[in-house]
C-alpha positions in Angstrom: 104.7 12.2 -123.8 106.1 15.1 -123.5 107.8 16.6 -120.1 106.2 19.3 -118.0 108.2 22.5 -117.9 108.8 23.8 -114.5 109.6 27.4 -114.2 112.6 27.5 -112.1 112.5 31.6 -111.7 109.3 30.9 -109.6 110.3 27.9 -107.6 109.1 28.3 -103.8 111.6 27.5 -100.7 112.3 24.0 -99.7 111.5 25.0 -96.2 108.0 26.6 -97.6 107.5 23.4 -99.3 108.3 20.9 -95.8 106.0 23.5 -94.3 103.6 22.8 -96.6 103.2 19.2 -96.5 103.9 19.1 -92.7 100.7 21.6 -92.6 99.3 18.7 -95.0 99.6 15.3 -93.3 98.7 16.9 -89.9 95.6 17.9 -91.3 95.5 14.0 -92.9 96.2 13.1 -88.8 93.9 15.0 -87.1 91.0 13.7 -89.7 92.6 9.9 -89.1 92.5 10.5 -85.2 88.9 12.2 -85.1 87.0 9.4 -87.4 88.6 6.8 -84.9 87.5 8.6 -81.8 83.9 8.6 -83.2 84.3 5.5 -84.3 85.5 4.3 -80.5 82.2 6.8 -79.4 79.7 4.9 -81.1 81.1 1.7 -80.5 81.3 1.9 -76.5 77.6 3.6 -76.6 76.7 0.0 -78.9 78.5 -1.7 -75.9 76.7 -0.2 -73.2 73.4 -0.2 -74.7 73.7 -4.0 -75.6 75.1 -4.2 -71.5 72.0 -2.4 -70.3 69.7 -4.4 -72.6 70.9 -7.8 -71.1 70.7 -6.4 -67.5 67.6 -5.4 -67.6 66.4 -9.0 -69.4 68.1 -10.2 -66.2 66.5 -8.3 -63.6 63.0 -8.7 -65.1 63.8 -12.6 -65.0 64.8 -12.8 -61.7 62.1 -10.5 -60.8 59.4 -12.8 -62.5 61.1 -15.6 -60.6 61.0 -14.3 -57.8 57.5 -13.0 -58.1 56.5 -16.6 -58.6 58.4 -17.6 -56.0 56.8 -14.9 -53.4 53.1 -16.3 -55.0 53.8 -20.0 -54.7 54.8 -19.8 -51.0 51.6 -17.3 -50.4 50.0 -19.9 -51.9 51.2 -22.6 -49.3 50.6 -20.4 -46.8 47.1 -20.2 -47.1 46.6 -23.5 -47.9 49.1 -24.5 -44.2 46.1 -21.7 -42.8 43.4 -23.0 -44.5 44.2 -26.7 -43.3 45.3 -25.2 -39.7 41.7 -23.5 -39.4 40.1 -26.6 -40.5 41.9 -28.6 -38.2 41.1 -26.7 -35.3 37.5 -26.6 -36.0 37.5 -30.2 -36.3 39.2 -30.1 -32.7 36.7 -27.4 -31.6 33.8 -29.6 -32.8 35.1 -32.8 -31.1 35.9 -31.0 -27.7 32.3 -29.4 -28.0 30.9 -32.6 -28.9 32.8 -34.1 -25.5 31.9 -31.6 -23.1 28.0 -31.9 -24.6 27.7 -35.4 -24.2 29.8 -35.2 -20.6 27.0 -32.5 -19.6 24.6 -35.1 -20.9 25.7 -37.8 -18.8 26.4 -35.4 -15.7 22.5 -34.8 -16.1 21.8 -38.7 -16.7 23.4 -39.4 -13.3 22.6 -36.7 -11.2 18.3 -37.6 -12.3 19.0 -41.2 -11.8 20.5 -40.1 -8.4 17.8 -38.2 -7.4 15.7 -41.0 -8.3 18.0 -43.5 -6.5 17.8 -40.5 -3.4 14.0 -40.4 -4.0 13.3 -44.2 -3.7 15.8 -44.7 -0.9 13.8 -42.2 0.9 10.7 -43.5 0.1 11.6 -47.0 1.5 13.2 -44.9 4.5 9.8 -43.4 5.2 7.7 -47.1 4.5 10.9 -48.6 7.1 9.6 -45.5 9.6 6.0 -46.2 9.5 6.4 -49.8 9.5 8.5 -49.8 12.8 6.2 -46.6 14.4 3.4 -48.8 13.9 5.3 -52.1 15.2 7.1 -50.0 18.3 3.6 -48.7 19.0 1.5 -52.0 19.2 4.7 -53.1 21.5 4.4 -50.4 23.6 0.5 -50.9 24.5 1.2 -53.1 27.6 4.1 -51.7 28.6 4.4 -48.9 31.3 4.3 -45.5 31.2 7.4 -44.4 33.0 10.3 -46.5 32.9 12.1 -47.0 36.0 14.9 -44.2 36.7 18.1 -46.1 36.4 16.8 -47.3 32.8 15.3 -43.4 32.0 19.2 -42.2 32.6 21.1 -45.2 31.3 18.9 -44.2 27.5 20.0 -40.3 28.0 23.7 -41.6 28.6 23.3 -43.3 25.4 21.7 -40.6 23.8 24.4 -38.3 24.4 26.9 -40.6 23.3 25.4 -41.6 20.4 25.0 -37.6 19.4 29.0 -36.9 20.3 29.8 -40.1 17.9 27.2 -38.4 14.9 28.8 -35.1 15.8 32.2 -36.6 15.3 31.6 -38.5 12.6 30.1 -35.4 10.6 33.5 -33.4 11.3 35.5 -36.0 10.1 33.3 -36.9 7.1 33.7 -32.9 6.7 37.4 -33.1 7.0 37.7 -35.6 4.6 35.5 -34.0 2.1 37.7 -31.2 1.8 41.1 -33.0 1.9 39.2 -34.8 -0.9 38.4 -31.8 -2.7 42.1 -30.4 -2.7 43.2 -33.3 -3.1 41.4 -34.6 -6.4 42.8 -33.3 -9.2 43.2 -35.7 -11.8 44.5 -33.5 -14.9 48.1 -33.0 -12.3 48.4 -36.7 -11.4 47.8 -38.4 -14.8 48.2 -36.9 -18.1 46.4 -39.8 -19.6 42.5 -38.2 -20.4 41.5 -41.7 -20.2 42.9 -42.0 -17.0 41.6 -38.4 -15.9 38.4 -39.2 -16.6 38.0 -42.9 -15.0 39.5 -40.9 -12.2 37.0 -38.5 -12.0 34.2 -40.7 -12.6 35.5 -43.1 -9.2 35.7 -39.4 -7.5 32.1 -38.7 -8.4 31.0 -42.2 -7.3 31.9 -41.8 -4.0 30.6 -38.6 -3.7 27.5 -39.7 -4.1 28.2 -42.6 -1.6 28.9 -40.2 1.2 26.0 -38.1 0.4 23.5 -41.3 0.6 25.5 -42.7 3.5 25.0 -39.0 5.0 20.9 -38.7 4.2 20.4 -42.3 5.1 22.3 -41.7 9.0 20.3 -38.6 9.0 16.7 -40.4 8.2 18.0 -43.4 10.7 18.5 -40.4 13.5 15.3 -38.7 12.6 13.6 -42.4 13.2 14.8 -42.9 16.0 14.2 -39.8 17.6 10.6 -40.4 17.1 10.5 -44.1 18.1 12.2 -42.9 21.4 15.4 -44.3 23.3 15.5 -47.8 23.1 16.4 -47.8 19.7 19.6 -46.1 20.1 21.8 -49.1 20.4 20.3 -50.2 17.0 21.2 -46.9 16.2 25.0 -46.9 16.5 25.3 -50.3 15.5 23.8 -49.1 12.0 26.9 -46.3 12.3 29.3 -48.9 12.7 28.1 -50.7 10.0 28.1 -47.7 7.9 31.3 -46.9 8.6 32.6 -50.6 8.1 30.6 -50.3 4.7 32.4 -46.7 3.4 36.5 -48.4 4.4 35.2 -51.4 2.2 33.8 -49.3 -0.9 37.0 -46.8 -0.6 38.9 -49.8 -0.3 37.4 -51.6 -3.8 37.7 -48.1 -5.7 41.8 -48.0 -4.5 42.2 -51.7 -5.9 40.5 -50.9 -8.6 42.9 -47.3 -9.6 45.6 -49.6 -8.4 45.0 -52.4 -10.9 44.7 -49.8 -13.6 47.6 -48.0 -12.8 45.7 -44.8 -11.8 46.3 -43.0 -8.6 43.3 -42.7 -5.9 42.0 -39.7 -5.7 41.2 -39.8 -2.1 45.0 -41.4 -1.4 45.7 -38.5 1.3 42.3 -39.5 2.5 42.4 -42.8 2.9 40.6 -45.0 6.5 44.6 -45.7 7.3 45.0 -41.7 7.5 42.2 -40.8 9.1 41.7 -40.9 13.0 40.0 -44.0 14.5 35.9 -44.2 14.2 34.4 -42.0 16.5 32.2 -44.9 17.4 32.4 -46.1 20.7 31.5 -49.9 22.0 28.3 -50.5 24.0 28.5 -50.8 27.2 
């Protein structure tokens, strides 16, 4: 092989030639240093696109879960509504059914009361008649005036007699409305079964007093037409009524007491009340 001639006359400068390949291998560097910085470029965009990717495959998961979250506990809510409304129908229902059939027996009692009130008055009027016509075939032979000392000792009794009704109708009065304030069950006992045998006992001798009250009234009205000598009868049939009334009240306390329910007529009791407005005979 033969050797290349190199013309010395036309050799350049040494500096020319560092020049030269300094101009050379900073052209080399600055291609080297821009193919990595794109290279660098696309790989951090790769990076953050693969980092948004995953992100967003995690928020749509956790969103679905919680989507299905939010649906099952709308579900359970409606069903913990549904079953709440169904359950307080039923409740409606039975307390509707309850208050019916107490109306119901309210009515029961207060017909066969006024068929109990009815008869009682029927016998009251037959027990009238009876004794008009008995006091009226007595009275044939006997005189017409009665002597005076008799004539005033009757009136004396007759205006007794009409102080102790007066006074007895007060108290009775007086102890109807301590009653009345006084009987509320749903305060005393929180039992219902005990609120309503309560009430019932309450309503029981209600209705005593209001016979015991017609029947003195039809006993007075008797009287008054079979004329003064039955007044001593009269006020014995008080006392006895009276006797009768402390020995019902009496029964209804023992039997509250032996069921553990309060009386409803405790702050009304004989014990608390004044003495009978009854007075002996003379």
């Amino acid at each position: 092989m033969a050797e290349l001639e190199i013309d010395q006359s036309n050799l350049p400068r040494v500096q020319e030639v560092c020049q030269c390949f300094a101009v050379l291998e900073d052209g080399a560097l600055a291609h080297n240093l821009q193919e990595q910085e794109i290279e660098q470029y696309y790989t951090t965009n790769i990076l953050k696109s693969q980092l948004v990717q995953n992100d967003i495959r995690v928020a749509k998961k956790l969103q679905d879960e919680e989507e299905e979250q939010q649906a099952q506990q709308s579900a359970l809510q409606r069903q913990a509504s549904r079953q709440l409304e169904e359950q307080d129908f039923e409740y409606a229902r039975v307390i509707q059914e309850e208050l019916q059939r107490c109306a119901e027996e309210a009515q029961r009692r207060e017909l066969d009361d006024e068929e109990i009130a009815k008869r009682l008055q029927e016998e009251e009027e037959e027990s009238i008649r009876r004794r008009s016509r008995g006091s009226g075939s007595h009275s044939e032979g006997a005189p017409l005036q009665p002597e005076l000392s008799e004539t005033n000792l009757s009136l004396g009794e007759l205006q007794q007699v009409l102080e102790d009704e007066e006074l007895a109708l007060k108290l009775q009065e007086e102890e109807e409305k301590l009653f009345r304030r006084n009987s509320q069950p749903s305060q005393r006992c929180p039992n219902p079964d005990g609120d309503f045998r309560v009430a019932q006992v309450a309503q029981d001798e209600e209705i005593a007093r209001f016979m015991q009250k017609e029947e003195i009234k039809s006993k007075r009205r008797s009287r008054e037409l079979e004329g003064p000598e039955s007044w001593r009868e009269h006020r014995a049939m008080i006392n006895h009524h009276d006797r009768r009334a402390a020995r019902e009240r009496q029964v209804q306390r023992e039997r509250l007491d032996s069921e553990g329910l309060p009386s409803p007529t405790e702050d009304c009791s004989p014990e608390n009340l004044p003495p009978s407005p009854t007075t002996t005979t003379p």
